[in-house]
C-alpha positions in Angstrom: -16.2 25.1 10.3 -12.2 24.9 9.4 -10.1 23.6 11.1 -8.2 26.6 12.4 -11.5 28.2 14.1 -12.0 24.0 15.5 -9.1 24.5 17.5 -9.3 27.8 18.4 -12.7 26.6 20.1 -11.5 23.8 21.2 -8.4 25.6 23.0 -10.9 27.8 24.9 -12.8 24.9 25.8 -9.8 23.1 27.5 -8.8 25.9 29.2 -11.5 26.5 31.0 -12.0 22.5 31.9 -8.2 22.8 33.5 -9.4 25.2 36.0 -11.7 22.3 37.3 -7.7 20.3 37.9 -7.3 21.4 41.8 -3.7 20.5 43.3 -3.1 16.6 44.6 -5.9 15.4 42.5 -5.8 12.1 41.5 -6.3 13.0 37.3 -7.1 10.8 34.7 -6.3 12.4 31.2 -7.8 11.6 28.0 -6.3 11.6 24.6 -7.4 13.2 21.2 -6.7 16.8 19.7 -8.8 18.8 22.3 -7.4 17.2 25.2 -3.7 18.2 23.6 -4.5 21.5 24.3 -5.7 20.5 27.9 -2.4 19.1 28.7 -0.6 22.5 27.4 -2.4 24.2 30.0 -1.6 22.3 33.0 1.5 22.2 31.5 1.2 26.1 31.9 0.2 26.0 35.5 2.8 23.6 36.3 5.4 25.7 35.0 3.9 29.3 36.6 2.0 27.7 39.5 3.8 24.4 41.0 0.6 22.8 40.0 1.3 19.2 41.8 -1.2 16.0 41.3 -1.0 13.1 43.6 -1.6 11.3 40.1 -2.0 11.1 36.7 -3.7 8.3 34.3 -3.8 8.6 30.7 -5.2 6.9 28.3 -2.9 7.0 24.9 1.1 7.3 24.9 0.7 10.7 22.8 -0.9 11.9 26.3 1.5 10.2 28.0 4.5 11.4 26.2 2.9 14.7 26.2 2.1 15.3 30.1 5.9 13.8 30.8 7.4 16.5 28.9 5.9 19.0 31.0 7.1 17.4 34.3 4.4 15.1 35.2 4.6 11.9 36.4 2.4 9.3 34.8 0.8 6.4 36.0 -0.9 2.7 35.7 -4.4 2.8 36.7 -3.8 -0.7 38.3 -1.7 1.2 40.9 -4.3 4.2 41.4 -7.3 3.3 43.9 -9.8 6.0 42.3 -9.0 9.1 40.4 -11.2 12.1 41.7 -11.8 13.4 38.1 -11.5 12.4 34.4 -11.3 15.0 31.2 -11.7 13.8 28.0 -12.7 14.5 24.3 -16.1 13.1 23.2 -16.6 12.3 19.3 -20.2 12.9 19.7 -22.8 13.9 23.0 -26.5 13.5 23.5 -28.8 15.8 24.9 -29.2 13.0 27.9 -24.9 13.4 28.3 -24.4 9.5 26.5 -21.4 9.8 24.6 -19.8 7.9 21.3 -16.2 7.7 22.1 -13.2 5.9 20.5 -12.6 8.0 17.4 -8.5 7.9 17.9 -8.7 3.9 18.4 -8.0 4.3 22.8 -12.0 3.2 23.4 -11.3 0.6 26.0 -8.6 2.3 28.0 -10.7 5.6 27.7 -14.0 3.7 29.4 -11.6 2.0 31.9 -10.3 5.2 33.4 -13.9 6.5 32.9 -15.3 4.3 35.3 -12.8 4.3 37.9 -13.2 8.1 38.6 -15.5 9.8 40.8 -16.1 12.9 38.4 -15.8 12.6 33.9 -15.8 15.9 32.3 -16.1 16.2 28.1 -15.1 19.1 26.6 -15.9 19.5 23.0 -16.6 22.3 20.3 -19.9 22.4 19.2 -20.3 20.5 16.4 -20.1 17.4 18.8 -23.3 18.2 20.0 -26.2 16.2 18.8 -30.2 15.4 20.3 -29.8 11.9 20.0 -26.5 9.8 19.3 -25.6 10.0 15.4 -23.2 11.2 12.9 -20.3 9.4 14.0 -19.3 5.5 13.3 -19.6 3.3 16.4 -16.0 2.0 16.9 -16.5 -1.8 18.4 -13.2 -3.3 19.7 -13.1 -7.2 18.2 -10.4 -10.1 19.3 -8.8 -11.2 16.0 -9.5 -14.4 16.5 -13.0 -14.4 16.4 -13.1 -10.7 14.4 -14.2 -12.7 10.7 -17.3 -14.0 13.1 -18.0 -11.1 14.5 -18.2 -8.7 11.2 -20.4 -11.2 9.3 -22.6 -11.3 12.4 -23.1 -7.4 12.3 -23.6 -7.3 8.9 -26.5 -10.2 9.3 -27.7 -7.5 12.1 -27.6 -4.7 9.8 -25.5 -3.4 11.4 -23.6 -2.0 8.7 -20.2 -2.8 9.6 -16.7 -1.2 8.4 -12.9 -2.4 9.2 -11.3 0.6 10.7 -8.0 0.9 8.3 -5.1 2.4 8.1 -4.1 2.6 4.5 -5.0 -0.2 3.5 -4.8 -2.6 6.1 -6.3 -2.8 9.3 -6.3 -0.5 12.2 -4.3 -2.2 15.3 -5.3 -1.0 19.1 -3.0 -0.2 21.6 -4.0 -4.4 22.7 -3.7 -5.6 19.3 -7.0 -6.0 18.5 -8.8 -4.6 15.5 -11.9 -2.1 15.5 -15.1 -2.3 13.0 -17.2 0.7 12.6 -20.3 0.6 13.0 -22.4 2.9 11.0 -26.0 3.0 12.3 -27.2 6.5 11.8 -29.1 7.9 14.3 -28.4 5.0 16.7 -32.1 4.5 17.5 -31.7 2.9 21.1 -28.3 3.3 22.6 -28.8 0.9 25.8 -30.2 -2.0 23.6 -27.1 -1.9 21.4 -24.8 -1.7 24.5 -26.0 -4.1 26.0 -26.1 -6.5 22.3 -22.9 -5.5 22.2 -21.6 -6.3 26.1 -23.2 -10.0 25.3 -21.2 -10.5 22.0 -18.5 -12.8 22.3 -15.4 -11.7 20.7 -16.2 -7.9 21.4 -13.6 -6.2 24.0 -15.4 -2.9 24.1 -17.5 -0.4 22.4 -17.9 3.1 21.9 -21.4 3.4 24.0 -20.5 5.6 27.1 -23.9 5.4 28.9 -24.6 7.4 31.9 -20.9 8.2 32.8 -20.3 11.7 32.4 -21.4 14.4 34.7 -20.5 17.3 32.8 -20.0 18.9 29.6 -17.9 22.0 28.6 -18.7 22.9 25.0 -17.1 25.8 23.2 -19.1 27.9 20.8 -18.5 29.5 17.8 -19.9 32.8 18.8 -16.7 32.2 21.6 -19.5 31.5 24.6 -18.3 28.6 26.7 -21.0 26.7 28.1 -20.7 24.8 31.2 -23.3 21.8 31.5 -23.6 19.6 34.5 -26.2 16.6 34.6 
Protein backbone atom coordinates (compact mmCIF):
# COMPACT_ATOMS: atom_id res chain seq x y z
CA UNK A 1 0.00 0.00 0.00
CA UNK A 2 1.63 3.63 -0.75
CA UNK A 3 1.52 6.04 1.05
CA UNK A 4 -0.98 8.31 -0.75
CA UNK A 5 -3.89 5.53 -0.65
CA UNK A 6 -2.50 5.17 3.55
CA UNK A 7 -3.73 8.42 4.05
CA UNK A 8 -6.47 8.56 2.03
CA UNK A 9 -7.76 5.56 4.29
CA UNK A 10 -6.64 6.81 7.07
CA UNK A 11 -8.49 10.31 6.46
CA UNK A 12 -11.85 8.39 6.08
CA UNK A 13 -11.16 6.56 9.12
CA UNK A 14 -10.77 9.77 11.30
CA UNK A 15 -13.57 11.26 9.90
CA UNK A 16 -15.87 9.04 10.78
CA UNK A 17 -14.21 8.61 14.56
CA UNK A 18 -14.89 12.61 14.89
CA UNK A 19 -18.51 12.12 14.66
CA UNK A 20 -18.22 10.01 17.92
CA UNK A 21 -16.63 13.96 19.52
CA UNK A 22 -20.25 15.26 20.95
CA UNK A 23 -20.18 19.07 22.17
CA UNK A 24 -18.73 19.76 26.02
CA UNK A 25 -16.90 16.52 25.96
CA UNK A 26 -14.15 16.22 28.03
CA UNK A 27 -11.54 14.84 24.78
CA UNK A 28 -8.34 13.47 25.14
CA UNK A 29 -6.42 13.53 21.60
CA UNK A 30 -3.80 11.39 20.48
CA UNK A 31 -0.84 12.04 18.30
CA UNK A 32 0.56 10.31 15.06
CA UNK A 33 -0.32 10.87 11.31
CA UNK A 34 -3.95 9.44 11.51
CA UNK A 35 -4.98 11.44 14.34
CA UNK A 36 -3.60 14.70 12.26
CA UNK A 37 -6.30 14.19 10.06
CA UNK A 38 -8.69 13.82 13.16
CA UNK A 39 -7.76 17.14 14.43
CA UNK A 40 -8.49 18.69 10.78
CA UNK A 41 -11.86 17.65 11.18
CA UNK A 42 -12.88 18.95 14.43
CA UNK A 43 -11.12 21.69 13.25
CA UNK A 44 -13.83 21.65 10.42
CA UNK A 45 -16.70 21.36 12.79
CA UNK A 46 -15.34 23.97 14.91
CA UNK A 47 -15.16 26.41 12.23
CA UNK A 48 -18.80 25.41 10.48
CA UNK A 49 -20.45 24.13 13.62
CA UNK A 50 -19.33 26.07 16.99
CA UNK A 51 -18.16 22.58 18.00
CA UNK A 52 -17.28 23.59 21.84
CA UNK A 53 -15.45 20.83 24.37
CA UNK A 54 -15.41 21.39 28.03
CA UNK A 55 -11.67 19.97 27.41
CA UNK A 56 -9.07 18.85 25.58
CA UNK A 57 -5.82 16.57 26.45
CA UNK A 58 -3.30 15.74 24.10
CA UNK A 59 -0.67 13.72 24.16
CA UNK A 60 2.36 15.30 21.83
CA UNK A 61 2.99 19.15 21.19
CA UNK A 62 2.44 18.51 17.30
CA UNK A 63 -1.33 17.80 18.54
CA UNK A 64 -1.11 20.40 20.66
CA UNK A 65 0.14 22.95 18.38
CA UNK A 66 -2.22 21.59 15.92
CA UNK A 67 -5.66 21.65 17.87
CA UNK A 68 -4.58 25.43 19.07
CA UNK A 69 -4.42 26.60 15.68
CA UNK A 70 -7.88 25.66 15.11
CA UNK A 71 -9.24 27.48 18.28
CA UNK A 72 -9.11 24.99 20.86
CA UNK A 73 -7.97 25.25 24.13
CA UNK A 74 -5.64 22.67 25.47
CA UNK A 75 -5.17 21.26 28.61
CA UNK A 76 -2.94 19.38 31.50
CA UNK A 77 -4.43 16.20 32.39
CA UNK A 78 -3.44 16.96 36.05
CA UNK A 79 -6.21 19.66 35.89
CA UNK A 80 -8.92 17.34 34.05
CA UNK A 81 -10.95 14.87 36.60
CA UNK A 82 -11.82 12.26 33.76
CA UNK A 83 -12.06 12.70 30.00
CA UNK A 84 -15.29 11.03 28.66
CA UNK A 85 -13.43 9.71 25.50
CA UNK A 86 -9.97 9.12 24.05
CA UNK A 87 -9.01 8.83 20.04
CA UNK A 88 -5.87 7.70 19.14
CA UNK A 89 -3.67 5.91 16.40
CA UNK A 90 -2.62 2.34 17.20
CA UNK A 91 0.73 0.92 15.61
CA UNK A 92 -0.57 -2.42 15.69
CA UNK A 93 -4.25 -4.29 17.12
CA UNK A 94 -5.14 -7.73 18.08
CA UNK A 95 -8.10 -9.56 17.35
CA UNK A 96 -8.77 -9.51 21.42
CA UNK A 97 -8.49 -5.13 20.91
CA UNK A 98 -4.63 -5.25 22.86
CA UNK A 99 -2.74 -2.75 21.18
CA UNK A 100 1.28 -1.91 20.58
CA UNK A 101 1.49 1.75 20.88
CA UNK A 102 4.40 4.27 20.99
CA UNK A 103 5.63 4.24 17.47
CA UNK A 104 6.09 8.34 17.48
CA UNK A 105 8.06 8.05 20.99
CA UNK A 106 4.63 9.78 23.22
CA UNK A 107 4.04 5.87 24.86
CA UNK A 108 3.76 7.05 28.39
CA UNK A 109 1.68 10.18 27.93
CA UNK A 110 -0.50 8.26 25.35
CA UNK A 111 -1.32 5.30 28.26
CA UNK A 112 -1.72 8.04 30.83
CA UNK A 113 -4.56 9.81 29.12
CA UNK A 114 -5.66 6.27 28.04
CA UNK A 115 -6.51 5.27 31.42
CA UNK A 116 -8.01 8.31 32.75
CA UNK A 117 -10.85 8.25 30.18
CA UNK A 118 -14.05 6.52 30.38
CA UNK A 119 -14.21 5.52 26.47
CA UNK A 120 -10.55 4.84 24.03
CA UNK A 121 -11.30 4.63 20.40
CA UNK A 122 -8.30 3.49 17.75
CA UNK A 123 -8.68 4.26 14.36
CA UNK A 124 -6.29 2.73 11.98
CA UNK A 125 -6.10 1.58 8.27
CA UNK A 126 -5.96 -1.87 7.84
CA UNK A 127 -2.72 -2.95 7.69
CA UNK A 128 -2.61 -2.37 11.55
CA UNK A 129 -4.72 -5.16 11.96
CA UNK A 130 -3.14 -8.39 13.10
CA UNK A 131 -4.54 -12.03 15.03
CA UNK A 132 -2.09 -11.83 17.61
CA UNK A 133 0.35 -8.87 18.50
CA UNK A 134 3.34 -8.77 15.94
CA UNK A 135 5.06 -6.97 13.22
CA UNK A 136 5.91 -3.92 15.02
CA UNK A 137 9.02 -3.30 17.64
CA UNK A 138 7.82 -2.95 21.26
CA UNK A 139 8.93 0.55 22.26
CA UNK A 140 9.99 0.22 26.28
CA UNK A 141 10.58 3.66 27.84
CA UNK A 142 14.06 3.23 30.08
CA UNK A 143 15.55 5.98 32.80
CA UNK A 144 19.06 6.79 31.53
CA UNK A 145 20.46 6.14 34.42
CA UNK A 146 19.86 2.66 34.70
CA UNK A 147 19.15 2.29 30.60
CA UNK A 148 23.01 0.38 30.01
CA UNK A 149 21.33 -2.19 32.84
CA UNK A 150 18.40 -2.48 31.43
CA UNK A 151 19.42 -3.22 27.60
CA UNK A 152 21.95 -5.92 28.66
CA UNK A 153 19.19 -7.47 30.76
CA UNK A 154 16.86 -7.80 27.66
CA UNK A 155 19.23 -8.93 25.58
CA UNK A 156 20.12 -11.83 28.39
CA UNK A 157 16.13 -12.31 28.12
CA UNK A 158 16.26 -12.62 24.46
CA UNK A 159 14.63 -10.17 24.21
CA UNK A 160 16.20 -8.82 21.31
CA UNK A 161 16.68 -5.28 22.12
CA UNK A 162 17.31 -2.07 19.76
CA UNK A 163 18.18 1.73 20.86
CA UNK A 164 15.51 3.74 19.18
CA UNK A 165 17.81 6.51 17.21
CA UNK A 166 17.68 9.36 15.63
CA UNK A 167 20.47 9.57 13.20
CA UNK A 168 22.84 8.33 14.92
CA UNK A 169 22.25 9.00 18.39
CA UNK A 170 19.63 8.16 20.56
CA UNK A 171 16.01 8.97 20.54
CA UNK A 172 14.99 11.46 23.49
CA UNK A 173 11.22 11.38 24.91
CA UNK A 174 9.27 14.15 25.61
CA UNK A 175 10.73 13.23 29.69
CA UNK A 176 14.17 12.79 28.58
CA UNK A 177 14.32 9.38 28.71
CA UNK A 178 15.48 7.03 25.92
CA UNK A 179 13.40 4.06 24.28
CA UNK A 180 14.76 0.42 23.30
CA UNK A 181 12.80 -1.53 20.85
CA UNK A 182 12.01 -4.51 21.43
CA UNK A 183 11.67 -6.93 18.65
CA UNK A 184 9.91 -10.16 19.71
CA UNK A 185 7.95 -11.23 16.71
CA UNK A 186 4.84 -12.48 17.33
CA UNK A 187 4.91 -11.43 20.94
CA UNK A 188 3.85 -14.96 22.20
CA UNK A 189 2.10 -13.81 25.57
CA UNK A 190 1.43 -10.14 25.85
CA UNK A 191 0.24 -10.10 29.67
CA UNK A 192 3.46 -12.04 30.86
CA UNK A 193 5.68 -9.44 29.12
CA UNK A 194 3.58 -6.57 30.60
CA UNK A 195 3.72 -7.47 33.53
CA UNK A 196 7.97 -8.52 33.29
CA UNK A 197 8.07 -5.31 32.04
CA UNK A 198 5.80 -3.33 34.90
CA UNK A 199 8.40 -5.22 37.53
CA UNK A 200 11.59 -4.01 35.76
CA UNK A 201 13.34 -1.36 37.51
CA UNK A 202 14.44 1.36 35.36
CA UNK A 203 11.50 0.85 32.87
CA UNK A 204 8.96 4.08 32.81
CA UNK A 205 6.50 2.45 30.41
CA UNK A 206 5.91 0.15 27.64
CA UNK A 207 4.10 -0.16 24.56
CA UNK A 208 1.60 -3.12 25.96
CA UNK A 209 -1.97 -1.48 26.01
CA UNK A 210 -3.88 -4.47 27.55
CA UNK A 211 -7.53 -4.43 27.77
CA UNK A 212 -8.01 -0.55 27.40
CA UNK A 213 -9.72 0.14 24.26
CA UNK A 214 -13.39 -0.38 23.60
CA UNK A 215 -13.43 0.29 20.06
CA UNK A 216 -11.83 0.15 16.83
CA UNK A 217 -12.55 2.06 13.61
CA UNK A 218 -10.48 0.59 10.76
CA UNK A 219 -10.53 1.87 7.28
CA UNK A 220 -10.31 -0.50 4.29
CA UNK A 221 -8.89 -0.51 1.15
CA UNK A 222 -11.88 -1.48 -0.67
CA UNK A 223 -13.09 2.23 1.20
CA UNK A 224 -15.52 0.05 3.78
CA UNK A 225 -15.09 1.56 7.24
CA UNK A 226 -15.62 -0.84 9.88
CA UNK A 227 -16.77 0.05 13.15
CA UNK A 228 -15.71 -2.58 16.03
CA UNK A 229 -16.81 -2.34 19.57
CA UNK A 230 -15.51 -4.92 22.30
Amino acid sequence: MDKEEQDRLKKLAAVKAAELVKPKMKLGVGTGSTVAFLIAELGRRKKEEGLELAAVVTTSSRSKKQLESYGFQVDELATVDQLDLTIDGADRIAANFDGIKGGGGALTMEKNVAVNSRQVVWIVDESKMVDHLSGFPLPVEVLPISCEQNFKLFQAEGLNPKWRLTGNKRFVTHYGNYIIDLNIDPIPVPSGLADYLDHTVGVVEHGLFLGMCNEVIIAHVNGNIEDRKK
